[in-house]
C-alpha positions, 0 to 999 in steps of 0.5 A, spaced: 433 433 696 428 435 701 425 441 696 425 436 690 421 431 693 416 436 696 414 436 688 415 430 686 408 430 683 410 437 680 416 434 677 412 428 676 408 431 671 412 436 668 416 429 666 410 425 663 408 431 659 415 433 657 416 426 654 409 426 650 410 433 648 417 431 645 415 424 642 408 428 638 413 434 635 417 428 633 412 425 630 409 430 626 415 432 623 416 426 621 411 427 617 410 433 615 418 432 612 421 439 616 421 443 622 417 449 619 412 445 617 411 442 623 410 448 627 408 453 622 400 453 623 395 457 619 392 462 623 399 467 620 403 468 626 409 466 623 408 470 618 406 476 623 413 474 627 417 475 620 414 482 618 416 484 624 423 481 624 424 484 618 422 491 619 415 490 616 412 493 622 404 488 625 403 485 618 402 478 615 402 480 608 407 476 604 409 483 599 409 490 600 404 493 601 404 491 608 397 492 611 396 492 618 393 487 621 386 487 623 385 481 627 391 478 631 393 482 637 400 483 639 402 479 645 404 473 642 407 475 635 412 479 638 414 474 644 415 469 637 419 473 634 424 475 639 425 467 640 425 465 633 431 471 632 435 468 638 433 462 637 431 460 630 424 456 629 427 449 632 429 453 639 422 456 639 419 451 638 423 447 643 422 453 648 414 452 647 414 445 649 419 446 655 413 452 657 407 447 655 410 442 659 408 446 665 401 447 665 399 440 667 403 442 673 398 448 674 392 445 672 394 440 677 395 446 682 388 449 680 384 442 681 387 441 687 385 448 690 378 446 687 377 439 689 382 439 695 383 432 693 390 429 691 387 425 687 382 428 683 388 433 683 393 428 680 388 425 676 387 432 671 395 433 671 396 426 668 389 428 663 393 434 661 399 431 660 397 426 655 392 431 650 392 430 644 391 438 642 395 440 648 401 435 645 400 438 638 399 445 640 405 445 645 410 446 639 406 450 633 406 457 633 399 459 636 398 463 641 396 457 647 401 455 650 403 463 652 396 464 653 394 458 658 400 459 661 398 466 663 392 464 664 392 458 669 397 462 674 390 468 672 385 463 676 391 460 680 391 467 684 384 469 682 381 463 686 386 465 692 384 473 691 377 471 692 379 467 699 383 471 702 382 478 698 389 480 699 392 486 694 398 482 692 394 477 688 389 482 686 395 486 682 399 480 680 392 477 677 390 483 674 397 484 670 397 476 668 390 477 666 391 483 661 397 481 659 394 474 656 389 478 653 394 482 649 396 474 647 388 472 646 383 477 646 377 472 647 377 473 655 377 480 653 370 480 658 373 477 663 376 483 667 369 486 668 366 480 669 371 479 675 370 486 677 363 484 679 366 477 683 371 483 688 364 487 689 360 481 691 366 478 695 366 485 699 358 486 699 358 485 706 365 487 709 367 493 706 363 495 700 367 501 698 374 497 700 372 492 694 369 498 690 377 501 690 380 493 689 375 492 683 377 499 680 384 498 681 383 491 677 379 495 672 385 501 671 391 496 671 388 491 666 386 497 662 393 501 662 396 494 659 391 494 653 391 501 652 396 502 647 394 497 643 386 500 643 390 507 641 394 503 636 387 501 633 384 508 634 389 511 630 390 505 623 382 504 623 379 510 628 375 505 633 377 502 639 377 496 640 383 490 641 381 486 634 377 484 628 376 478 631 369 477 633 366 480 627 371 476 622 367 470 626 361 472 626 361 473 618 366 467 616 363 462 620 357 462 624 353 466 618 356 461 612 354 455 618 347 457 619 345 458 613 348 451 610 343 448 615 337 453 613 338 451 606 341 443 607 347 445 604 355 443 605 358 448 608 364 449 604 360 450 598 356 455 602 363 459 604 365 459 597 358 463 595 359 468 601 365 471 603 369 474 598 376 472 598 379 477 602 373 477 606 375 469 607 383 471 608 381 476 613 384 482 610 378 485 608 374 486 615 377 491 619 375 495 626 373 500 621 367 496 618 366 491 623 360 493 625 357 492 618 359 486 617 357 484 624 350 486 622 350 482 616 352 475 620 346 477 626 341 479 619 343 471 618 341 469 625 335 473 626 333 469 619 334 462 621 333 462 628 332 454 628 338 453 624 342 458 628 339 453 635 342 447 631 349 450 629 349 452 637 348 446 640 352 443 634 359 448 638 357 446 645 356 439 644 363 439 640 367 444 645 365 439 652 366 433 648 371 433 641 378 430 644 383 432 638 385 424 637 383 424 630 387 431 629 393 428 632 392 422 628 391 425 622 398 430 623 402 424 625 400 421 619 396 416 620 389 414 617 384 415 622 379 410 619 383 405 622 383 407 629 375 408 629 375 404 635 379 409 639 376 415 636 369 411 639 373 410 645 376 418 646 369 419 645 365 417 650 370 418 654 369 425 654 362 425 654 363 421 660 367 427 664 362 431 660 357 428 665 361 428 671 363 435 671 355 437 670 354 433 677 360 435 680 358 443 679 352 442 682 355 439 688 361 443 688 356 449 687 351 446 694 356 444 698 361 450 698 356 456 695 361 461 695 363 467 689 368 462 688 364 457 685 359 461 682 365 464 679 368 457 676 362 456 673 360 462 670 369 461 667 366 455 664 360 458 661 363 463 658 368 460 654 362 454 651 359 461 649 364 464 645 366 458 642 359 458 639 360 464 634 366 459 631 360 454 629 363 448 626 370 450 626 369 449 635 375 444 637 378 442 643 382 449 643 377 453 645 375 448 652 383 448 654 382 454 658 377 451 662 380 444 662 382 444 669 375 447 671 372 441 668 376 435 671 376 438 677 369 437 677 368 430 673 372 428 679 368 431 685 362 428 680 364 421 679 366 421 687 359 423 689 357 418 683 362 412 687 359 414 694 352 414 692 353 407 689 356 404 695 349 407 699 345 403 694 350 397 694 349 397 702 343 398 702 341 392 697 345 388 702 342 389 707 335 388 705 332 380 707 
């Protein structure tokens, strides 16, 4: 009884999203008619987790022959089909929710560490609980419930490795990192980019000590990927995790930039661009990618104005779009009747959009430490790779830093409400 009351805001939270995470797949399904069409999502890996059931080795394809597939990596499509085999697509699907249900809790626990306030703490696990795109995603088959799960505990034990430089959280965070890269490869980078924070956290004690803790985070990282890297070498004769970045580059950003170059409407664009492999993403491989990748630069480098626009287009979307019109739209509402409420959503996020720039910055000058630096830049790094998917940016790609990002909305509307109540006193006081 002691313990539970020590977590009752833990258990509080895991709750409140529990139930809405419940009430959303009920909703969809309603609406989409069947369990599996509910959680079946478009990104093939349902598919992927079936050819593996059945022996038909890593493939999305519906008939033989079963191509490998160039784009997905293997984390999550093997977890699917383990649950789906013992489970069925409703157990999956239900064991999803249950595992989305605690990351409020964990993003509870990282705005905590970051703003050391329980409110603001609070505050970023009631967000979570609640939104939109984490309840839809929480029960389809997409990678980001596992992904986010690993990779909220990776900054959990990243932000306490950079406090206190133990081996325990640096082996842990190096594990829990590699592994979520095998579900996601977007944070790819990510270990390199905190190899450079252990060095800068050990410039000044220790440098040959924090160059063996970096080279011992890199090793471990690289030992969990390496066989999927090798897997790749031997179908397409390059290493690498995926097709992914060059598949995004030529299907998005390319056919985005010149619909604004050319003033026309991006589907007709696509339509004319990509072939229709190309566009089901059969066709670009590790073997080709560089090619393709070339083609969408050549595009970039033509129009650099329209290239400008479509960034800042996928910045302002990654900080600010809040997934309500989504969620509406799958439940099976019509979203012009709640143009209120989209407005409202709307501002909203621009509104902790604004406080979270404020609250950086005097997060950033009053603790002015690797931490800070590091939080930042984690933010940064995930709105930059998230331009290259031009119009095709959502909330997904911000859900890995959400926490990050109300953890400092939050210091920055407390800095905003302590500045106010300075002026307000100050007026007062004035004859």
């Amino acid at each position: 009884m002691i313990q539970l009351r020590t977590y009752k805001i833990e258990i509080a939270l895991f709750i409140l999203a529990l139930v809405a995470h419940l009430a959303c797949f009920w909703l969809v399904t309603n609406a989409s008619g069947s369990i599996l069409d509910a959680v079946r999502a478009d990104d093939g890996f349902y598919e992927l987790a079936q050819n593996i059931r059945a022996g038909n080795g890593f493939s999305w394809s519906a008939e033989a022959p079963y191509l490998p597939n160039p784009l997905r990596t293997p984390g999550y499509p093997f977890v699917l089909a383990g649950l789906i085999s013992v489970f069925g697509v409703a157990g999956a699907a239900l064991i999803q929710v249950v595992l989305a249900s605690l990351l409020p809790v964990l993003g509870y626990m990282i705005a905590r560490t970051i703003a050391r306030s329980r409110a603001i703490a609070i505050g970023t696990g009631v967000i979570l609980a609640l939104d939109p795109t984490l309840a839809l995603l929480s029960f389809q088959f997409y990678t980001e419930t596992l992904f986010l799960l690993l990779f909220f505990l990776w900054i959990i034990l990243s932000l306490r490795y950079l406090e206190k430089r133990d081996l325990v959280s640096l082996i842990v965070g190096a594990v829990l990192l590699g592994t979520a890269i095998l579900v996601r490869a977007s944070a790819q980078y990510l270990p390199l980019l905190f190899a450079l924070f252990i060095l800068w956290q050990w410039r000044s004690k220790d440098v040959k000590q924090g160059a063996l803790h970096a080279g011992i985070y890199v090793l471990i990282v690289g030992a969990i990927l390496a066989p999927w890297i090798l897997r790749n070498v031997e179908i397409y004769e390059t290493p690498g995790l995926s097709a992914q970045t060059p598949f995004v580059l030529y299907t998005n950003l390319a056919p985005a930039v010149i619909s604004v170059a050319e003033g026309r409407v991006f589907a007709e664009v696509v339509d004319t661009f990509l072939t229709e492999e190309e566009f089901k993403g059969n066709a670009i491989t590790l073997a080709n990618g560089t090619e393709y990748t070339a083609q969408a630069l050549d595009v970039v480098h033509t129009y650099p104005a329209a290239t400008l626009v479509v960034a800042a287009k996928s910045l302002f979307t990654f900080f600010t779009n809040d997934g309500v019109y989504t969620l509406l739209v799958r439940i099976g509402l019509n979203p012009d009747d709640f143009f209120s409420t989209l407005v409202i959503a709307r501002l909203v996020w621009i509104a902790i959009t604004l406080a979270a720039f404020l609250g950086a910055l005097v997060y950033l000058y009053k603790e002015r430490s690797s931490r800070a630096v590091f939080l930042i830049l984690l933010i940064g790094y995930f709105a930059l790779t998230s331009t290259i998917a031009a119009f095709g940016t959502n909330p997904r790609y911000r859900l890995p830093v959400d926490p990050i990002i109300l953890a400092f909305a939050g210091l920055g509307g407390m800095y905003l409400f302590a500045y106010g109540k300075k002026i307000l006193k100050f007026t007062r006081q004035q004859p």
